[in-house]
Backbone as CSV, one residue per row, in Angstrom:
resi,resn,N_x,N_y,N_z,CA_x,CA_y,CA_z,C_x,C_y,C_z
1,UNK,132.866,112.192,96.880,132.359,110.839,96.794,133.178,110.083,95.748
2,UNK,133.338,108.939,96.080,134.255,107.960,95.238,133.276,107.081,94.274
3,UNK,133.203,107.446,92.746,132.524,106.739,92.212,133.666,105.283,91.646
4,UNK,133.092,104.209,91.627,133.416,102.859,90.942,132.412,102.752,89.932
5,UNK,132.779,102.534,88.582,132.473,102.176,87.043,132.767,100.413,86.903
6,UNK,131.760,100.013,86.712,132.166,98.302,86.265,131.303,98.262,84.705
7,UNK,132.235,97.836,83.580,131.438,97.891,82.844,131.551,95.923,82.408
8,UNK,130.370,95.172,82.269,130.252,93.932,81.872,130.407,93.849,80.295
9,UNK,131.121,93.363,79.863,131.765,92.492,78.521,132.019,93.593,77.301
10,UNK,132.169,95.159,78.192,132.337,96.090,77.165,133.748,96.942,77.516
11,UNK,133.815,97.672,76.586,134.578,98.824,77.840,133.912,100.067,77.445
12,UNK,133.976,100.847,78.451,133.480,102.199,78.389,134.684,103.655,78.121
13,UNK,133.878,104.287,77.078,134.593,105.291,76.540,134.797,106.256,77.923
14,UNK,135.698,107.427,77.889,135.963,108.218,78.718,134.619,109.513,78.854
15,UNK,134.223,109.317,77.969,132.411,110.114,77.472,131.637,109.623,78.510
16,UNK,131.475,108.736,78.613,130.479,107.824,79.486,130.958,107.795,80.598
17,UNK,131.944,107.841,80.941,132.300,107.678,82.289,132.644,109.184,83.088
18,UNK,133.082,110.102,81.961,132.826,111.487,82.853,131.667,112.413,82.922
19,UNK,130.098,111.584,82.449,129.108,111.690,82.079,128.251,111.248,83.617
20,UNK,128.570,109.718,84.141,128.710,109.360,85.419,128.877,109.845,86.260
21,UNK,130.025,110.419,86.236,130.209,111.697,87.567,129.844,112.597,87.648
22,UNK,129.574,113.902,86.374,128.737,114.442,86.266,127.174,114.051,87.344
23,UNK,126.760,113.648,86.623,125.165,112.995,87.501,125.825,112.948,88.583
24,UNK,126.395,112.016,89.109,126.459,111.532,90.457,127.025,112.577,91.217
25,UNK,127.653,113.591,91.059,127.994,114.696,91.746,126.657,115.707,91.986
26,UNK,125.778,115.386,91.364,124.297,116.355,91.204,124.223,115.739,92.675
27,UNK,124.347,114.477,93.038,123.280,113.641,94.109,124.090,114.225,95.376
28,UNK,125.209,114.105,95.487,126.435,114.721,96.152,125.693,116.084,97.187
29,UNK,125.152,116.452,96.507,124.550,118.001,96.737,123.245,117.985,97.360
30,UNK,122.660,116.171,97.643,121.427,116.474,98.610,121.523,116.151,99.426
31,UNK,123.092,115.387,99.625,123.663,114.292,100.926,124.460,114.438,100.967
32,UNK,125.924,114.887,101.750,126.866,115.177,102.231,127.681,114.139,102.459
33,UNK,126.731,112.938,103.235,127.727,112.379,103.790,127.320,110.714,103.219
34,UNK,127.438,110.474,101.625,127.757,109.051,100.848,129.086,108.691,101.154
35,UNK,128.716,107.675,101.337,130.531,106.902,101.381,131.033,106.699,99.652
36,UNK,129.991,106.082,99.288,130.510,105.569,97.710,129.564,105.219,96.852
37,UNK,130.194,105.763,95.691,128.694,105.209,94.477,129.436,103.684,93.467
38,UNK,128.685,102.924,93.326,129.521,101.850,92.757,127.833,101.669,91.034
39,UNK,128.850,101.698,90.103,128.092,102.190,88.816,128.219,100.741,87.884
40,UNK,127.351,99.882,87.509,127.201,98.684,87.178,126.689,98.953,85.855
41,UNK,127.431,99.041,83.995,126.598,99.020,83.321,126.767,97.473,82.481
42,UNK,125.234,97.170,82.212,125.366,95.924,81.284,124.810,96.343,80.019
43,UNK,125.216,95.128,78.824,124.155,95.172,77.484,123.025,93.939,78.294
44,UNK,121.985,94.002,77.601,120.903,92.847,77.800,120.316,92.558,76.471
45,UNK,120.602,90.831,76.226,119.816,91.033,74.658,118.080,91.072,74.955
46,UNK,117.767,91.893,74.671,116.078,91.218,74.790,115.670,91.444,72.923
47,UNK,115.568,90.200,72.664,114.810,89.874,71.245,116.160,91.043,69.833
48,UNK,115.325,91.761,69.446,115.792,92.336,68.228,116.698,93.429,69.096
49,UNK,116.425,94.433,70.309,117.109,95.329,70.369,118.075,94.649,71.836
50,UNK,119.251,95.280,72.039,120.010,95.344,73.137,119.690,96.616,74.254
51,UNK,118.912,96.391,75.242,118.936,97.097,75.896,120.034,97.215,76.874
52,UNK,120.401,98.693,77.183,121.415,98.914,78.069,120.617,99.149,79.111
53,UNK,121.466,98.376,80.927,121.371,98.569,82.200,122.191,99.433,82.597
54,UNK,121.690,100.216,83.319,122.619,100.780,84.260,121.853,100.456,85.877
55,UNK,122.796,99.601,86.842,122.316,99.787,88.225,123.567,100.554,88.909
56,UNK,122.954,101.418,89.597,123.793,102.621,90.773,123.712,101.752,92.207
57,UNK,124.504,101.965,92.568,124.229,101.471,94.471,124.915,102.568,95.151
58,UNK,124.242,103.325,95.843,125.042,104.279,96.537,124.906,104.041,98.207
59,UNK,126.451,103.922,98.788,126.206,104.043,100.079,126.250,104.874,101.009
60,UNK,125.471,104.690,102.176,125.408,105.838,103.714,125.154,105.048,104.407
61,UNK,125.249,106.090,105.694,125.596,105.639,106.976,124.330,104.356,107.098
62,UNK,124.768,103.155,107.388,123.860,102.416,107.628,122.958,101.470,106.445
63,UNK,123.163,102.189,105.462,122.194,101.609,104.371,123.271,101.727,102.803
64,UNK,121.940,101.110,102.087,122.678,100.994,100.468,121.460,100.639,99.669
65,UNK,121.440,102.132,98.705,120.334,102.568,98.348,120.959,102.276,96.354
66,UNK,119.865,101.427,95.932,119.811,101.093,94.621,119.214,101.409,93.272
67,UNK,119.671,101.466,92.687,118.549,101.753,91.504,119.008,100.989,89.859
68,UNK,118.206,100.251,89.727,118.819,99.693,88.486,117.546,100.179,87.397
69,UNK,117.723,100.714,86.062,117.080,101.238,85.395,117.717,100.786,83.811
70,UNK,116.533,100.256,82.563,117.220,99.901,81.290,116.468,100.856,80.670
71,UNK,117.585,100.991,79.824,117.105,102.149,78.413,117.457,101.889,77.142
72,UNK,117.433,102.690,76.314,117.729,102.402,74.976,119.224,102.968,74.940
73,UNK,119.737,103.717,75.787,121.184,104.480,76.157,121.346,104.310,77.208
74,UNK,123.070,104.218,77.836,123.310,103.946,79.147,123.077,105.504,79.460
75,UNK,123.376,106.757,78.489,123.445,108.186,79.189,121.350,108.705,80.159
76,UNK,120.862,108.008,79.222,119.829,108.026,79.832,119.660,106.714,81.243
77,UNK,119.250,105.596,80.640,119.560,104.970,82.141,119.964,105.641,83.330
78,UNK,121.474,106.211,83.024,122.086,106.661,84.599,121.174,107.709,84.839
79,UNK,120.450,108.575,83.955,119.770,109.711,84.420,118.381,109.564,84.981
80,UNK,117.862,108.130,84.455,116.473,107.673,85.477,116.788,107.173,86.691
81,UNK,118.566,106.783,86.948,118.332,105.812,88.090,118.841,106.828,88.999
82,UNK,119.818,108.046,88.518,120.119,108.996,89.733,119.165,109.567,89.803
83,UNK,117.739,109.964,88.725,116.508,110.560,89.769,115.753,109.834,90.544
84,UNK,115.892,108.236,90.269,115.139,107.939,91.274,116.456,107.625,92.846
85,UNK,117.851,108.053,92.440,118.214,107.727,94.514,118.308,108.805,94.694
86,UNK,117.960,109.983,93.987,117.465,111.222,94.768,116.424,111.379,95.412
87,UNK,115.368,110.709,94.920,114.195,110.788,95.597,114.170,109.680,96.997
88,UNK,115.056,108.659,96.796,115.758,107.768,97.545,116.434,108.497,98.950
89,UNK,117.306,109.304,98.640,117.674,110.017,99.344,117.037,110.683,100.698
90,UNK,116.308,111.701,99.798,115.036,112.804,100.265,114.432,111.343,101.399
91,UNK,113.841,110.785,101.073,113.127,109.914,101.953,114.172,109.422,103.080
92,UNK,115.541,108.681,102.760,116.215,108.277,103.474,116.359,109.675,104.766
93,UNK,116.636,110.745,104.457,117.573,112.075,105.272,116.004,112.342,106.085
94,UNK,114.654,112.083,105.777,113.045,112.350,106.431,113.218,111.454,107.360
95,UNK,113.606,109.550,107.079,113.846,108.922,108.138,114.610,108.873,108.893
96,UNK,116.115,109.637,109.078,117.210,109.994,109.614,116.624,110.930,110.813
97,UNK,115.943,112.153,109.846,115.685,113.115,111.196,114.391,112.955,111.963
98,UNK,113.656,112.045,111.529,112.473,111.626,112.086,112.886,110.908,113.579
């Protein structure tokens, strides 16, 4: 699977980004057949702290399955939003063979 990294008004260390694939290769392993993961991280000011976004969009046959999730870390973020397009997944591959 071909991951794409966009990072908004930062740049991202090589930590973070082979941290990304990591995860996203976990997802790799419940679906065979993704075309592409495209990895969106932002800062967001809200008030005193900067929360970090991370939104995932991963595509398949037919669809494009999302997850945007903020944390206090982008390493966490990516790890709430690839458990939730796993569970994304699981449902998608139930309506496939249904």
């Amino acid at each position: 699977m071909v991951v794409y990294t966009e990072a908004v008004q930062f740049k991202v260390d090589s930590k973070l980004l082979d941290f990304i694939e990591k995860k996203l290769s976990k997802v790799d392993q419940f679906f065979d057949r993704i075309i592409n993961a495209r990895v969106v991280l932002k800062l967001e000011n809200t008030g005193q702290v900067r929360e970090k976004i991370a939104e995932v969009r991963i595509n398949v046959p037919g669809e494009t399955l999302i997850a945007k999730v903020g944390s206090k870390t982008f390493e966490a973020a990516v790890e709430q939003a690839v458990d939730s397009l796993k569970r994304q997944i699981i449902k998608y591959k139930e309506k496939q063979s249904s």
